[in-house]
Structures are given as structure tokens and as C-alpha cells.
C-alpha positions as CSV (number, residue, x, y, z in Angstrom):
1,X,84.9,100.0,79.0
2,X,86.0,99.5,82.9
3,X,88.0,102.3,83.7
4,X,90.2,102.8,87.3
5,X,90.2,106.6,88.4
6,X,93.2,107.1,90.9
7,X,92.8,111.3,92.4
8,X,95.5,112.4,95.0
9,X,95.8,115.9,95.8
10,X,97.5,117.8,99.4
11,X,97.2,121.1,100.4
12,X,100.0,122.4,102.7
13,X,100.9,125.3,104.7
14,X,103.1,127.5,106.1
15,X,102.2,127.5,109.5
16,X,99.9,125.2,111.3
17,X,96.0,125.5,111.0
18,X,93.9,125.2,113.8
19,X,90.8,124.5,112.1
20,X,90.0,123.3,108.2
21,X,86.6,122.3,106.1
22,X,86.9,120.8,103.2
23,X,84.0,120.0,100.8
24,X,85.0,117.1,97.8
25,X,83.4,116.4,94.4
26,X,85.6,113.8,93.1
27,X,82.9,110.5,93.6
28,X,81.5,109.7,89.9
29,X,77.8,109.2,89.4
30,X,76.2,106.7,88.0
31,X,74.5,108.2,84.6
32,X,72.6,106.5,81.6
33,X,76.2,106.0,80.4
34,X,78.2,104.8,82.9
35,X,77.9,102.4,86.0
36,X,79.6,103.0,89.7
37,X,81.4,99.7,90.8
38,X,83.2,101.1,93.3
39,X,84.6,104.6,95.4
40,X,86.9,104.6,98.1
41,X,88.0,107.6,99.9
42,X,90.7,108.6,102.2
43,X,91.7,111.9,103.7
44,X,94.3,113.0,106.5
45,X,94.6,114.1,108.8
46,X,92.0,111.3,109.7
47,X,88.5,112.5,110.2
48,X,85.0,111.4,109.9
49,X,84.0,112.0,106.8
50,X,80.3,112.6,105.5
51,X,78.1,112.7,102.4
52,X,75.1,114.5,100.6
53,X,73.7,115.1,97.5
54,X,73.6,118.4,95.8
55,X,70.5,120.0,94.3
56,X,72.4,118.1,91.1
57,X,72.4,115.3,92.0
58,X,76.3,115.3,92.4
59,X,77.6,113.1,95.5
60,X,79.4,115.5,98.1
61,X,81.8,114.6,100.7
62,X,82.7,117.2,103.3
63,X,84.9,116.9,106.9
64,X,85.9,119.6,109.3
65,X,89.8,118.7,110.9
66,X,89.9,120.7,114.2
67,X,93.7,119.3,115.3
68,X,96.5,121.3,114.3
69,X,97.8,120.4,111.0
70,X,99.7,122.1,108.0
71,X,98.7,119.6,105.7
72,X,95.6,118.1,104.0
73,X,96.0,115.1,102.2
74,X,93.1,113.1,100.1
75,X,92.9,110.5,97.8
76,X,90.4,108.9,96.1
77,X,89.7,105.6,93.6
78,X,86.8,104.5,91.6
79,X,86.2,101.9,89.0
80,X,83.8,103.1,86.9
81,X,82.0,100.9,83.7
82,X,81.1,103.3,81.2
83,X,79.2,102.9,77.8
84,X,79.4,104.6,74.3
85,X,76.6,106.8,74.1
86,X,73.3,106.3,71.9
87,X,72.7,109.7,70.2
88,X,74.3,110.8,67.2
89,X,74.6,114.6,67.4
90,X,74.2,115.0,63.7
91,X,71.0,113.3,63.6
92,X,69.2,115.5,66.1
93,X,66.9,117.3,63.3
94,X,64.7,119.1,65.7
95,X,64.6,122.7,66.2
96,X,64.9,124.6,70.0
97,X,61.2,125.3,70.8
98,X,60.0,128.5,70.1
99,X,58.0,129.5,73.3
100,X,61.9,128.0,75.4
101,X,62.5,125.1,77.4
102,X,60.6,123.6,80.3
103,X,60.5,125.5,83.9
104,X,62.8,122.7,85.1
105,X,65.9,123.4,82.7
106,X,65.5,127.2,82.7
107,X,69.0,127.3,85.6
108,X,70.5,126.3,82.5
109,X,70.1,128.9,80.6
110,X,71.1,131.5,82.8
111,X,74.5,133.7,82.6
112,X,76.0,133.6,86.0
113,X,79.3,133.0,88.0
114,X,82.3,132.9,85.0
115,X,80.0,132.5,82.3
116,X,79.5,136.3,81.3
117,X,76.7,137.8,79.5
118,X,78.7,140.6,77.2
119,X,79.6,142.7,74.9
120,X,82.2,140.2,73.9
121,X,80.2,137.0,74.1
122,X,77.4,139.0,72.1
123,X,80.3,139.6,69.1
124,X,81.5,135.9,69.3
125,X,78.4,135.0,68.7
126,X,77.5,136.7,65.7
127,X,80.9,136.0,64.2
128,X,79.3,132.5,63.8
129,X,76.8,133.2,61.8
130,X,74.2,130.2,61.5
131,X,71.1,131.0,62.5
132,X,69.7,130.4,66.0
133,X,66.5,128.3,64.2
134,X,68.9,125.5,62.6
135,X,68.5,122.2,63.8
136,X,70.2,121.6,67.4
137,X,72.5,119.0,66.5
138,X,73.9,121.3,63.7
139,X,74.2,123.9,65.8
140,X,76.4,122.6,68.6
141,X,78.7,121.0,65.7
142,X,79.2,124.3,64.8
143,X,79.4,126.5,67.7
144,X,82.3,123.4,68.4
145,X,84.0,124.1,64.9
146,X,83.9,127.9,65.6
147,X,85.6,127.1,69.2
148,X,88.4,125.0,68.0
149,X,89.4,127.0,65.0
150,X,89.1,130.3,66.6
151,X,90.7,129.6,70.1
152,X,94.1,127.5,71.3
153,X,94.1,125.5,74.3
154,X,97.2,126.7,76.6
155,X,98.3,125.9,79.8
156,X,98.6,128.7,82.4
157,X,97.1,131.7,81.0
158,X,93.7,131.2,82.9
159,X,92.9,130.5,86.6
160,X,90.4,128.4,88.4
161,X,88.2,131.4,88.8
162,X,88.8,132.8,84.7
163,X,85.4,134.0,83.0
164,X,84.2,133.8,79.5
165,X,85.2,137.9,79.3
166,X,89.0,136.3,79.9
167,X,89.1,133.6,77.5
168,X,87.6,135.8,74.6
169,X,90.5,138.5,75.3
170,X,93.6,136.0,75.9
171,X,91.9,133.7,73.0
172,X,93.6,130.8,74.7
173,X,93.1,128.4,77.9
174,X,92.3,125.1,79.1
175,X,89.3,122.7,78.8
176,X,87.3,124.6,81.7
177,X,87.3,127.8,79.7
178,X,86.5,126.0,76.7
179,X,83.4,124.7,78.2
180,X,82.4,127.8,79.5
181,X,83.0,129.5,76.1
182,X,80.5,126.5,74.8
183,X,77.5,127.3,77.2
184,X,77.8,131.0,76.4
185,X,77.0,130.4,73.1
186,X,74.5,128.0,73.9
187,X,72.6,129.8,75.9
188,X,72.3,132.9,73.7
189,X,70.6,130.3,71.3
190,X,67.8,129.4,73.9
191,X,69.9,125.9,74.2
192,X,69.9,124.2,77.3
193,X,73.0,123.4,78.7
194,X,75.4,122.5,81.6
195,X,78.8,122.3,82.5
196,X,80.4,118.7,83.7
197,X,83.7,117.9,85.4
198,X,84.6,114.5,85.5
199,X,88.0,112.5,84.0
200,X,89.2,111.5,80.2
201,X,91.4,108.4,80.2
202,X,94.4,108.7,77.4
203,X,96.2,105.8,76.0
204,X,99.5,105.5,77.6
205,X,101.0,105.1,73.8
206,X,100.5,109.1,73.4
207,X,102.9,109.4,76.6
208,X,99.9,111.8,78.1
209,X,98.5,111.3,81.4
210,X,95.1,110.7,82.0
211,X,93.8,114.2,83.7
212,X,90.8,115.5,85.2
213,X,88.4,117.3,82.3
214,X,85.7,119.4,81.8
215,X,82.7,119.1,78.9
216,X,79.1,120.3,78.3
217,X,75.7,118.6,77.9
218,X,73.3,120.2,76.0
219,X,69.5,119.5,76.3
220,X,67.4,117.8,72.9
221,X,63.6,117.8,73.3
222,X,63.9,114.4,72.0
223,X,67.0,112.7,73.4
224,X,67.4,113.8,76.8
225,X,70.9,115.6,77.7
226,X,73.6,115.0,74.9
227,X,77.1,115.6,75.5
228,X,79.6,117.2,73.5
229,X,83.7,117.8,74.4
230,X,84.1,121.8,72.8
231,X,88.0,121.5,74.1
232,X,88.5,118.2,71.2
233,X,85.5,119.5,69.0
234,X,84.2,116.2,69.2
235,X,81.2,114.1,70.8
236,X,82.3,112.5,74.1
237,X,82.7,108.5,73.9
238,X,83.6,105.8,76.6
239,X,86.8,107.4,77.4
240,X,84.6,110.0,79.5
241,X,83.7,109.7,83.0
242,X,81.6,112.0,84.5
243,X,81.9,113.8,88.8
244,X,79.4,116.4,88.5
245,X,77.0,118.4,86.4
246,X,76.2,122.0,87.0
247,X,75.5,125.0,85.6
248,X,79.6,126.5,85.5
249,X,82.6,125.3,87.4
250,X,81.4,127.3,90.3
251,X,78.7,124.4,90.9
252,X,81.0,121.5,91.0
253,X,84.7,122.2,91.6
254,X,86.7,119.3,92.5
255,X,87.6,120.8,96.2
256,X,86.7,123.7,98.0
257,X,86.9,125.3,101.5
258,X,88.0,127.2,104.5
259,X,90.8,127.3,107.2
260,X,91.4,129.4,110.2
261,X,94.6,130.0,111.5
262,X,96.1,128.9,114.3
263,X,96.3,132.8,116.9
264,X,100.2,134.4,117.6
265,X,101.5,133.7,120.7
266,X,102.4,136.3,122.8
């Protein structure tokens, strides 16, 4: 499927700025399932813009604006070609290895940032039942069951910066705390697993925009990284296209930064 991504967004403020940085992770990357065609960029007030690669491989833009401004304006478009992909969930038999994962996935299995290591998580967990030594596909189908029976995905009860401890008490939120809840779990079964931002594209028939999104890719000894949508409960297809993978929103949020204020005159 050839999919165009439009992203506009604008900060403004109150008074004027004298000095902003602003660090972007809206570029998709090209993965086994999907191709880059093209990326264009704009920001304003105009500045040079520059790039790097995170230790994820995700592309990073970043530009300092030193002119007075009260407003930051960027917009991006991609066209990305993206492909169904290969791995059934269900059919990934194999166990999680008994002596844990390789040195090289071991950041994702840590509890950092929103995804909490608690009391909480520790109940939810146990509520599911199935047995951490199940076969990996069955376990992420349901861990995703337990998600989308259990919790209700609402608009504005969480914030950008909402942990795992706040989506367990409000039992609602939006597809970043679902994710989150997802990797939780995950982890306390020796799975795995990181967090990805990126876009899902909706049919204009269902009168729904197509919105930015988050999901999770889990790690199979014998596929490689699998992803999985816990906000749908379902495996992702070629509606999906993928920004950045990390281990929690911290790792790739769509924009972040700092400004300093222009001083008082006298």
C-alpha cells in the first residue's frame, strides 16, 4: 500500500522568545515492512535544519531559532510504501528462553521512564493468569485480550507524560498508555519488547481522521521483532507506518525542546 503522511503542528506564545530548540521525530524509517519514497520537511521561522540518528536507529531532526519569534511552525510529508507483514502471531510456538534474551535486547526489558515497575502492574499481571512458559505468540494474544476487555480507550484523561501506575488507576486512556500497559506486562514475562510511534491511516468512509499512533513490537527467537496494536487487540497490517522505536514514549516523542525568554525591559 503507498500511503501519503501530511504532519503540521505550531507552537505559539505569549510573549516573544528570544531563543528556541526543537528536536523532531516525525521522518519514517525504512523497516522490513515498509519502504521510504520520500520526506520533506519545513519549519518556521526559517532555519537550518539538521539530522542524526539515534542509538535506535530513528532519524532526528533538530534546529536552534535565535530571532525573536512567538511562534514555531513545522510541517512535514512523506510517502511511504508499506507491506503486510510475514509472521502470523498465532503460529509463533516457541517458548521465551529460559536463561533470557541476548545482551543486545536486554534495554528492552527494563522498567523505566512511564512504564512502572509496581504493585499495580504486579496485580494486573496475575489477574491474567496464563503462565509465563506458554508459547510467545499465545501470550501476547492474550496479554492483548486482557488489555482490551479490561481497559477503555478515552480521550483526555491521560497526559503526554501518564505512566503505567495512571492508566491502571483511571482504567482508561489513549493508544500511548495502552502500549505502555502492553510492555509492562511483557516484560514481567522475560519478553522482549519496545514501544513504536508512527501513523495508522483510516478509511475516510468511517468519517475518522487518520492520526498519529502508538504500538509495540515484541521480540521472537525465531522471527525477529513482531508487532502487535494492544489499543485494537489486533496484529498491525499495512495500514501501519512506523517513526520511531524505543523503549517508552520518552525515547521517541514526536517533538521536544526548550525556549528561553526574551529579558523585561526596564
Amino acid at each position: 500500500m503507498h500511503l501519503q503522511v501530511e504532519h503540521r503542528f505550531a507552537f505559539e506564545y505569549d510573549t516573544f522568545i528570544s531563543e528556541s530548540f526543537l528536536e523532531l521525530r516525525v521522518q519514517p524509517k525504512t523497516t522490513p515492512q515498509q519502504a521510504v519514497a520520500s520526506f520533506e520537511l519545513a519549519v518556521g521561522p526559517p532555519t537550518s535544519v539538521h539530522r542524526y540518528r539515534d542509538w535506535n536507529d530513528n532519524l532526528t531532526h533538530h534546529f536552534t531559532i535565535t530571532k525573536f519569534h512567538d511562534r514555531i511552525a513545522v510541517s512535514s510529508r512523506s510517502l511511504v510504501e508499506t507491506r503486510l507483514p510475514s509472521v502470523a502471531i498465532a503460529s509463533l510456538t516457541e517458548r521465551p528462553a529460559a536463561d533470557g534474551p541476548s545482551y543486545t535486547l536486554r534495554d528492552f526489558l527494563e522498567f523505566g521512564g512511564p512504564v512502572r515497575l509496581s504493585p499495580a502492574l504486579r496485580a494486573a499481571h496475575r489477574a491474567i493468569g496464563l503462565t509465563s512458559t506458554a508459547p510467545t505468540g499465545e501470550q501476547v494474544l492474550t496479554l492483548g485480550t486482557y488489555i482490551h476487555k479490561r481497559f477503555e480507550y478515552r480521550k483526555n484523561v491521560t497526559a503526554y507524560d501518564s505512566t503505567t501506575e495512571d492508566f491502571l488507576k483511571i482504567g482508561g486512556g489513549v493508544c500511548q498508555d495502552f502500549a505502555h500497559l502492553m510492555l509492562g506486562l511483557l516484560r514481567l514475562r522475560q519478553i522482549p519488547c519496545r514501544y513504536v510511534s508512527g501513523y495508522l491511516h483510516v478509511e475516510r468512509k468511517q468519517r475518522e481522521p487518520s492520526q498519529s499512533h502508538a504500538w509495540i513490537e515484541f521480540h521472537s527467537p525465531s522471527a525477529g521483532w513482531v508487532p502487535f496494536d494492544p489499543t485494537h487487540n489486533r496484529p498491525v497490517d499495512d495500514r501501519y507506518v512506523v517513526v520511531g522505536h524505543g523503549r517508552h514514549y520518552d525515547d521517541v516523542p514526536p517533538n521536544k525542546g526548550s525556549t528561553a525568554a526574551s529579558p523585561r525591559r526596564r
